[in-house]
C-alpha positions, 0 to 999 in steps of 0.5 A: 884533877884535883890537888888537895894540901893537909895542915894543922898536924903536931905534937900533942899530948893525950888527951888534948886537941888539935883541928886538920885542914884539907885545902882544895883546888882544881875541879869542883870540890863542892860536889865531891864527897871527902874523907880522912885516913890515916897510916900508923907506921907498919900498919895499912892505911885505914878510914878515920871519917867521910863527909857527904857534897853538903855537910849532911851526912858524915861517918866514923870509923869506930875507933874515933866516934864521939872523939872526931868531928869531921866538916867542910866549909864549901865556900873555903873548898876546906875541909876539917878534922877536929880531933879532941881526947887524943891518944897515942893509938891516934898517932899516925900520918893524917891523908885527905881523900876526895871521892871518899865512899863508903866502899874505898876511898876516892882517887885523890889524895894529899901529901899527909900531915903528922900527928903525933900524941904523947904519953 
């Protein structure tokens, strides 16, 4: 069993920045890779990034290339999301995933954190 608790959500405005935390506990978080989603309102749940068991390899959806930087700090079981040039299209409930793959997301998931820009 994993548990996995998202904070650093908020109230931003466009353009600005804001850094997501994952913190997990129960079994092995080193060797998982992990993910971010998120979920608009009315809209599915969709990929935001992944990051492989070292930090090595990471992958974006399109939509936040360039803008998002996701990382993990093994020794903290965390990882992050750094979020900068927000806007209100990135507006949604932020989850972590671990077991993230390429094809579907992993079996656990947080509780979610808000985030929300403003115009």
């Amino acid at each position: 069993q994993v548990q996995l608790v998202e904070s650093g959500g908020g109230l931003v405005q466009a353009g600005g920045s804001l850094r997501l935390s994952c913190a997990a506990s129960g079994r092995t978080f080193s060797g998982a890779a992990m993910g971010w989603f998120r979920q608009a309102p009315g809209k599915e749940r969709d990929f935001v990034a992944m990051i492989n068991w070292n930090g090595g390899n990471t992958c974006y959806a399109d939509s936040v290339k360039g803008r998002f930087t996701i990382s993990r700090d093994n020794a903290k079981n965390t990882v992050y999301l750094q979020m900068s040039s927000l806007n209100v299209e990135d507006t949604a409930v932020y989850y972590c995933n671990a077991g993230t793959t390429i094809l579907r997301p992993g079996a656990y998931w947080g509780q979610g954190t808000q985030v929300t820009v403003s115009s």
